[in-house]
Biotite code that builds the C-alpha atoms (Angstrom):
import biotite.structure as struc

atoms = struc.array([
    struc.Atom([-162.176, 133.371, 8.085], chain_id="A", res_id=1, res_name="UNK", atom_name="CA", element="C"),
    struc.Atom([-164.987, 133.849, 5.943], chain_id="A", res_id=2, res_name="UNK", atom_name="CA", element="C"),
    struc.Atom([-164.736, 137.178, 3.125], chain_id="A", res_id=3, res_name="UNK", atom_name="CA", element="C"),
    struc.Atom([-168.077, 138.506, 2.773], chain_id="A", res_id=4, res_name="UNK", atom_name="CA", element="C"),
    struc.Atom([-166.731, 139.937, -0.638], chain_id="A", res_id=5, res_name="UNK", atom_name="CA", element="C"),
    struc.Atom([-165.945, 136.995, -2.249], chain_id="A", res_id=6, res_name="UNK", atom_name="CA", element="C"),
    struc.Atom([-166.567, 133.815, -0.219], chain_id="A", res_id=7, res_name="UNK", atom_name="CA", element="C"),
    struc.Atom([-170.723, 134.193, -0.170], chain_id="A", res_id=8, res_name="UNK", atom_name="CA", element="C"),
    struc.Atom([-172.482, 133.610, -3.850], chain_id="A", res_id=9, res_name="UNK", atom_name="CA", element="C"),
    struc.Atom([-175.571, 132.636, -5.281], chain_id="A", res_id=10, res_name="UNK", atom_name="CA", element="C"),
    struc.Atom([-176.071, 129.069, -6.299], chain_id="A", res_id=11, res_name="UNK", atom_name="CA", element="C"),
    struc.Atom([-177.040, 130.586, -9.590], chain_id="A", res_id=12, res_name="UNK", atom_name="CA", element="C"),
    struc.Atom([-173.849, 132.108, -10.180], chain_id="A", res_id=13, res_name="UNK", atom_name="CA", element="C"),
    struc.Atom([-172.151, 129.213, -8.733], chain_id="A", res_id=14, res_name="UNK", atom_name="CA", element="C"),
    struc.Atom([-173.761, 127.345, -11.749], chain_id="A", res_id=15, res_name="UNK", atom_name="CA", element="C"),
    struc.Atom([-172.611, 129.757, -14.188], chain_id="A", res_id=16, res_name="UNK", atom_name="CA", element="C"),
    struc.Atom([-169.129, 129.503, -13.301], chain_id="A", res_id=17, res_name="UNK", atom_name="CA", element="C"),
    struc.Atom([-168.371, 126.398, -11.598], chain_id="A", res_id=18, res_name="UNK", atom_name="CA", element="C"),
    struc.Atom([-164.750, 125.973, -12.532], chain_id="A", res_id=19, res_name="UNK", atom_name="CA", element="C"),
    struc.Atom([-164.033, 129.433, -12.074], chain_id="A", res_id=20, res_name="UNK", atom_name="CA", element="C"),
    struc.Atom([-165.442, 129.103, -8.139], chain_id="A", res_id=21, res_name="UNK", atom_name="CA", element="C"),
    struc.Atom([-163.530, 125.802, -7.959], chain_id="A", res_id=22, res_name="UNK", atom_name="CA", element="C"),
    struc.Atom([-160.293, 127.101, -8.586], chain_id="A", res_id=23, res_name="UNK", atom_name="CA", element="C"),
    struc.Atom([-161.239, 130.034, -6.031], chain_id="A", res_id=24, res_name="UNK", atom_name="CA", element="C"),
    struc.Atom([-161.575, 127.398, -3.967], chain_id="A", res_id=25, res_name="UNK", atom_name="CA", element="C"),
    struc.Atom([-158.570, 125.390, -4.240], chain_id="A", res_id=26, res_name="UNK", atom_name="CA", element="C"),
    struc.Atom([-156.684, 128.867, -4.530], chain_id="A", res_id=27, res_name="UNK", atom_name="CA", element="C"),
    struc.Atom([-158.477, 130.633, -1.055], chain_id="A", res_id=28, res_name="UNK", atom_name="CA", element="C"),
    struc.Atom([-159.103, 127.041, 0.712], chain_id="A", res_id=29, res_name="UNK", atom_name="CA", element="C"),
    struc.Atom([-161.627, 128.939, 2.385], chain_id="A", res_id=30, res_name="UNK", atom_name="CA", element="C"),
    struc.Atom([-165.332, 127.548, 1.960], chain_id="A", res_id=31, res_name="UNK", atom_name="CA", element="C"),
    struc.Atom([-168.298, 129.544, 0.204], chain_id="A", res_id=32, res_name="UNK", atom_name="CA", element="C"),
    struc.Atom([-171.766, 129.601, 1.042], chain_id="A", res_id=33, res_name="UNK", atom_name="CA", element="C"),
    struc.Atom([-174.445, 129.228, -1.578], chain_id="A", res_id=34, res_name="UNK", atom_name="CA", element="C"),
    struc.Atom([-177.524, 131.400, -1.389], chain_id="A", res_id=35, res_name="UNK", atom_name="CA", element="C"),
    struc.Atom([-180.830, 130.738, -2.593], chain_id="A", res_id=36, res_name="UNK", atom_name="CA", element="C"),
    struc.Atom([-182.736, 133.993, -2.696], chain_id="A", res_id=37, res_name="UNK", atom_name="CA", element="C"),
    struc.Atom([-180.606, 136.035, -0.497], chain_id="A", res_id=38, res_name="UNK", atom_name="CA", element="C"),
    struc.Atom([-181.090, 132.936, 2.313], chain_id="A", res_id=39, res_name="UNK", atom_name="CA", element="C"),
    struc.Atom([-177.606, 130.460, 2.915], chain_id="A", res_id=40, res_name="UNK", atom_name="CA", element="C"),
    struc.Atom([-178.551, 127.016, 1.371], chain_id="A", res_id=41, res_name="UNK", atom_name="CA", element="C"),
    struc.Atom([-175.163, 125.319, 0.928], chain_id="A", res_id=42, res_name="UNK", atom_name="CA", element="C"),
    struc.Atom([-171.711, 125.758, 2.134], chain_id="A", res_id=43, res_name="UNK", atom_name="CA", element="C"),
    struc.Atom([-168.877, 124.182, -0.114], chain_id="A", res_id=44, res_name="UNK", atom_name="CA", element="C"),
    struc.Atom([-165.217, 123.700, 0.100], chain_id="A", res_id=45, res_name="UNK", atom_name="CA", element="C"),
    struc.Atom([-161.873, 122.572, -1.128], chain_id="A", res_id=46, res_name="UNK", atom_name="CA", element="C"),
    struc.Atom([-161.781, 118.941, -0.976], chain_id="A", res_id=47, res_name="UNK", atom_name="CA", element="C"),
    struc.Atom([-158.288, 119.556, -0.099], chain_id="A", res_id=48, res_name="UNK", atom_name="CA", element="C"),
    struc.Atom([-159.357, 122.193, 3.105], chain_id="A", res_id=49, res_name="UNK", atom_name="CA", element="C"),
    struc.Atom([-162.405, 119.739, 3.888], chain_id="A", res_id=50, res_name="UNK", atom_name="CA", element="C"),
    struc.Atom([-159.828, 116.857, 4.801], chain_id="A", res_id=51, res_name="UNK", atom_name="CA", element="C"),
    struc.Atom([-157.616, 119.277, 6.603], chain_id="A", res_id=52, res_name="UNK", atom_name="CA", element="C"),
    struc.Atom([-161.026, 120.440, 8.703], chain_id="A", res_id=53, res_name="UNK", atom_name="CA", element="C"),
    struc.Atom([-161.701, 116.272, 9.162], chain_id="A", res_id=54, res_name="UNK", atom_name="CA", element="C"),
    struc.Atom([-158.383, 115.778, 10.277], chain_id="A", res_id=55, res_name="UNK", atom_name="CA", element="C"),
    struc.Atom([-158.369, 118.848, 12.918], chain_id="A", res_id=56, res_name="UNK", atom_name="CA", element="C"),
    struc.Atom([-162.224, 117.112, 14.190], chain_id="A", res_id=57, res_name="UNK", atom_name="CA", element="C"),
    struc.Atom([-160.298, 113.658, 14.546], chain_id="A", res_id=58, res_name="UNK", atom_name="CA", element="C"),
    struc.Atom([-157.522, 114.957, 16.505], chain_id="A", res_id=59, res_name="UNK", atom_name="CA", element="C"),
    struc.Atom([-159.696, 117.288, 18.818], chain_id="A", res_id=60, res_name="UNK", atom_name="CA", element="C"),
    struc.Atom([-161.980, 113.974, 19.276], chain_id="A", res_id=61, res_name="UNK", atom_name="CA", element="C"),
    struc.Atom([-158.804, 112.252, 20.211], chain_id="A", res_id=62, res_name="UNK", atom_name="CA", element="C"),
    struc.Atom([-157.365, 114.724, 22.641], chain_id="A", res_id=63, res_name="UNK", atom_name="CA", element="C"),
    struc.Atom([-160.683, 115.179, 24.589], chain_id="A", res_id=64, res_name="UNK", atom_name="CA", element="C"),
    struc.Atom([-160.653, 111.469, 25.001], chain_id="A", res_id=65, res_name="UNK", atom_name="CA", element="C"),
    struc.Atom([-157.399, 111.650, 26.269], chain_id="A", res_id=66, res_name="UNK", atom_name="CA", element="C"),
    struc.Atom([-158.684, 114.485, 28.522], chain_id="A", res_id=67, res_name="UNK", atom_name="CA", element="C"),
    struc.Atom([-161.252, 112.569, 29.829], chain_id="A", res_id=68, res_name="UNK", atom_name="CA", element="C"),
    struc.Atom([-159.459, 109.554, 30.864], chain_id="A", res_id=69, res_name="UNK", atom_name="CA", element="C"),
    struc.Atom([-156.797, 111.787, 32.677], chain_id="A", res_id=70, res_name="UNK", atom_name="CA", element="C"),
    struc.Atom([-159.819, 112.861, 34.842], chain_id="A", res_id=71, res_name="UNK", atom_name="CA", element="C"),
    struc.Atom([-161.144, 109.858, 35.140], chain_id="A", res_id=72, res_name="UNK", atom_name="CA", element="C"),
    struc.Atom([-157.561, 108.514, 36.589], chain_id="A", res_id=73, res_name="UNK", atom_name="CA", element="C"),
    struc.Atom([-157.129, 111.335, 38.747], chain_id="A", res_id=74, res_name="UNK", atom_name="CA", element="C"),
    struc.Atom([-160.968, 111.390, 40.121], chain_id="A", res_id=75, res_name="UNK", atom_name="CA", element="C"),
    struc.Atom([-159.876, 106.981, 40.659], chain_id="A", res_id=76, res_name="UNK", atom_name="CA", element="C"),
    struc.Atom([-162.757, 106.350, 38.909], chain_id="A", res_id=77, res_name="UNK", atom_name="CA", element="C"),
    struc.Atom([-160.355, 103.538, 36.659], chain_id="A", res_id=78, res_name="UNK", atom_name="CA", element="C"),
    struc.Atom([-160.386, 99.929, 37.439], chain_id="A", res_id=79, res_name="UNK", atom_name="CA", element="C"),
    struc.Atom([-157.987, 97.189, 36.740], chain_id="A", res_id=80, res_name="UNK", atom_name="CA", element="C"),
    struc.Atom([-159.175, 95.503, 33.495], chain_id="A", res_id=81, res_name="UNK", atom_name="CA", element="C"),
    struc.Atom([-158.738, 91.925, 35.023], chain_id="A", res_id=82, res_name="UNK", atom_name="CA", element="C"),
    struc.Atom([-161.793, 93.184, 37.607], chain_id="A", res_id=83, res_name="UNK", atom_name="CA", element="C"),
    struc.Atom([-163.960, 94.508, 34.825], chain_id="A", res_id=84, res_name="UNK", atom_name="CA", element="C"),
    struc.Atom([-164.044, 91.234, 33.072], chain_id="A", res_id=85, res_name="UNK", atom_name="CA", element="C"),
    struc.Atom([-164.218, 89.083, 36.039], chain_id="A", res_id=86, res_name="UNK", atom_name="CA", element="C"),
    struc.Atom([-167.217, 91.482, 36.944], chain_id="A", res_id=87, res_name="UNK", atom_name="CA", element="C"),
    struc.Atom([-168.617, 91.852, 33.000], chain_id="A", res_id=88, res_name="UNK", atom_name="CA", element="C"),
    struc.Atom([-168.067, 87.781, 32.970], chain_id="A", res_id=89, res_name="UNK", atom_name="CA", element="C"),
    struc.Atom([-170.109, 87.122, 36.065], chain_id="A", res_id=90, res_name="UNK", atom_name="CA", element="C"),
    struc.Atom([-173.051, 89.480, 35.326], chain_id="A", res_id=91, res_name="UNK", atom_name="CA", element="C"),
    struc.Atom([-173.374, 88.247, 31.886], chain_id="A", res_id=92, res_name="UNK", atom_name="CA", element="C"),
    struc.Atom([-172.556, 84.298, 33.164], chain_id="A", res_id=93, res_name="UNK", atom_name="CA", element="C"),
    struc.Atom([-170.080, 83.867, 30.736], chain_id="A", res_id=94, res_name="UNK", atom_name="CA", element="C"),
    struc.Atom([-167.218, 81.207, 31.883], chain_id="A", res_id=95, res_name="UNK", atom_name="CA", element="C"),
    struc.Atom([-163.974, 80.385, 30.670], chain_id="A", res_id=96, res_name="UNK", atom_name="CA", element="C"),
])
């Protein structure tokens, strides 16, 4: 959750005090966006809390594939794989 107190701050005053935000960072692992007169320009983030976000992405990626074929098996829209290449091999007129 984003703190409108603390976690929003000008890219000026990022400059200023770079460490200082950093270890905010690494302390809140909440990101912070950057403003450029008064407008959001940049957001940044722990490195740390960045993987952690990249590793919840991957896993939801992964579970709606899983989701997917479920449906897929239950709709009996799956085919043996021996058929597929028998049928990939003859459209494409590769032999063995």
């Amino acid at each position: 959750m984003l703190d409108i107190t603390t976690d929003i701050q000008s890219l000026t005053t990022f400059r200023r005090s770079s460490a200082h935000v950093l270890k905010h960072l690494k302390k809140s692992k909440r990101p912070m966006v950057l403003t450029v007169n008064g407008k959001a320009a940049a957001v940044v983030q722990d490195a740390e809390a960045y993987q952690r976000l990249l590793d919840i992405a991957a896993q939801a990626d992964a579970n709606e594939g899983i989701r997917q074929g479920l449906e897929d098996e239950k709709n009996g829209k799956l085919q043996p794989i021996r058929e597929f290449f028998a049928e990939f091999e003859a459209a494409h007129g590769i032999s063995r």
